[in-house]
LUMZA-572432 format. One record per residue (C-alpha): z, x, y. Coordinates in steps of 0.02 Angstrom, whole numbers. Each point is the difference from the previous one (the first is absolute). Layout:
<lumgus>
[lumgu [Z; X; Y]]
...
</lumgus>
This chain:
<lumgus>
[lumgu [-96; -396; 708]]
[lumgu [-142; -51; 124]]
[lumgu [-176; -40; -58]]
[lumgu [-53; 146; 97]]
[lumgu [7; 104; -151]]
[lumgu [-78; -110; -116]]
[lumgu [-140; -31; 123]]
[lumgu [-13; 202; 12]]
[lumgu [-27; 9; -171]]
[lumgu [-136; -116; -26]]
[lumgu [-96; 78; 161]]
[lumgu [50; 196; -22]]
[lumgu [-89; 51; -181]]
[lumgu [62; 177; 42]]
[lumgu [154; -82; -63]]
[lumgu [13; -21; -182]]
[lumgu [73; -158; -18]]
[lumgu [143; 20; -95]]
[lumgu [182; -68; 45]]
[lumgu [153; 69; -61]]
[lumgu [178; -88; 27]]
[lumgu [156; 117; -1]]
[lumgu [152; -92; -51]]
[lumgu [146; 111; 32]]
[lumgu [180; -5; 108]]
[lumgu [-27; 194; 42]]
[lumgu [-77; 17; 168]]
[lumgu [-43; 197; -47]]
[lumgu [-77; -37; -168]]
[lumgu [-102; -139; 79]]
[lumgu [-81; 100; 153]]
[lumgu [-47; 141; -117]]
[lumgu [-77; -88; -129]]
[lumgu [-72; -102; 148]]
[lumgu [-60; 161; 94]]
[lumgu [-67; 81; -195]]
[lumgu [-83; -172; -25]]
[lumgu [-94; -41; 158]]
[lumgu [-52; 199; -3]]
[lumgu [-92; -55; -155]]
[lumgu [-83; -158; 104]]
[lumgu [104; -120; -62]]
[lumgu [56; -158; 100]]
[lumgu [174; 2; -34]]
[lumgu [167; -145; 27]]
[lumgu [151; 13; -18]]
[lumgu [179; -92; -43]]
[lumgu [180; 35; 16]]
[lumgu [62; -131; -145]]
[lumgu [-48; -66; -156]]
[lumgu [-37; -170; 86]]
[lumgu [-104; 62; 138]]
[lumgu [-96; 64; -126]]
[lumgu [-40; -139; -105]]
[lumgu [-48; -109; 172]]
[lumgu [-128; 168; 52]]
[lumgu [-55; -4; -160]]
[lumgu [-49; -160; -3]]
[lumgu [-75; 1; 184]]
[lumgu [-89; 150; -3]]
[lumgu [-39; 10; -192]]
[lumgu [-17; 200; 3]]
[lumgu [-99; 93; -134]]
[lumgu [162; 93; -54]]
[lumgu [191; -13; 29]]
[lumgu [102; 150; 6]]
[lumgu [183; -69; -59]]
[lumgu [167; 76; 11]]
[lumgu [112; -64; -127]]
[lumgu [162; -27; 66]]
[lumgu [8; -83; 174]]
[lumgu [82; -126; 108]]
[lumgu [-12; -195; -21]]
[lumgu [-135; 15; -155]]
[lumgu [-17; 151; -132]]
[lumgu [-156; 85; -15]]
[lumgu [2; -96; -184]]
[lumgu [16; -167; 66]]
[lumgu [-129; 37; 126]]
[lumgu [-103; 70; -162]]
[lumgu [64; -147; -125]]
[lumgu [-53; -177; 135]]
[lumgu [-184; 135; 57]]
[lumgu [-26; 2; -186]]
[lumgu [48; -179; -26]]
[lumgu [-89; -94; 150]]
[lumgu [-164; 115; -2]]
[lumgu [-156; -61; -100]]
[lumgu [-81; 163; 50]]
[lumgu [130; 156; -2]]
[lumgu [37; 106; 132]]
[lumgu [1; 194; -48]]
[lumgu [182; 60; 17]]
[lumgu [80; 195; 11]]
[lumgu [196; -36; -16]]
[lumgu [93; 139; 70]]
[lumgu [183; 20; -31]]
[lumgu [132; 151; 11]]
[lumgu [92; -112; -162]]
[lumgu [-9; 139; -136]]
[lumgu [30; -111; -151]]
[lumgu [-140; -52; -112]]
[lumgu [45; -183; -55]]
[lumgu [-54; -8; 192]]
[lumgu [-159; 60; -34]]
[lumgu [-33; -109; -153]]
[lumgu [35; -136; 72]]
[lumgu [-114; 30; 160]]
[lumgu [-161; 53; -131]]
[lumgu [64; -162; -91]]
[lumgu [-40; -105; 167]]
[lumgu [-165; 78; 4]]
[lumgu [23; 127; 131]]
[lumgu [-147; 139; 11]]
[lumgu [107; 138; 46]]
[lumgu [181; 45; 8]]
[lumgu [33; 155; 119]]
[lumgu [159; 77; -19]]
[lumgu [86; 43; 187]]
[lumgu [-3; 136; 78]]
[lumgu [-192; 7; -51]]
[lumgu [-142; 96; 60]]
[lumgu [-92; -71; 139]]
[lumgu [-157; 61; -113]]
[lumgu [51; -81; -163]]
[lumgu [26; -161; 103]]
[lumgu [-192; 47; 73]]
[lumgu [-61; 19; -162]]
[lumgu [70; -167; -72]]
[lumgu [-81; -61; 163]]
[lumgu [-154; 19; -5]]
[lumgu [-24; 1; -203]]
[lumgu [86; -188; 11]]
[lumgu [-132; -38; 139]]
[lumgu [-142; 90; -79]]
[lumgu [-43; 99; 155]]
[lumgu [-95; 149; -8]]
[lumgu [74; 135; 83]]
[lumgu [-141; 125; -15]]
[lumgu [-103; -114; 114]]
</lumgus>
């Protein structure tokens, strides 16, 4: 990513500052929610794999991660487990996964994820989670 659109940020205040990394091997899932997202005036990233996740994270330090659990190369839960682990302050997280079992889900809420979106979701549910995790107004 070039420091174009961190420069754009701090200059443009019609932009609302927020980043949002999408972690997620589905190239149709990621340009929706991408679309959805920057609709909304987010800034949004994305990554392919678990591990160019972790190394986006940690250069662009987003506001809020969008993370599929089961990928290529790192799980959404490894991603989740070393964010949780290596973080002192904690990124918000919406895991998304198509995995219907709950042990899954327990788990995820035991890592200290903020939401856990079941696939195929509702682009508004995912919205919702959005902006409540990011405490934007949307009646601004």
């Amino acid at each position: 990513m070039s420091n174009t659109s961190e420069n754009e940020l701090e200059q443009n205040p019609a932009l609302n500052g927020k980043t949002i990394l999408i972690v997620d091997d589905d190239p149709e899932i990621v340009e929706s929610v991408k679309i959805a997202l920057q609709s909304e005036g987010y800034t949004v990233f994305y990554a392919r794999d678990g591990n160019q996740g972790l190394a986006l994270a940690e250069r662009e330090n987003p506001d809020l991660i969008i993370l599929d659990m089961m990928m290529p190369k790192r799980s959404g839960f490894l991603v989740l487990e070393k964010l949780r682990r290596t973080r002192r302050v904690p990124i918000r997280i919406i895991m998304v996964t198509a995995n219907e079992g709950n042990r899954h889900k327990s788990y995820a809420e035991t890592l200290g994820v903020d939401d856990y979106i079941r696939k195929p979701f509702a682009m508004d549910r995912l919205l919702d989670s959005v902006n409540r995790l990011l405490g934007q107004n949307t009646e601004s």
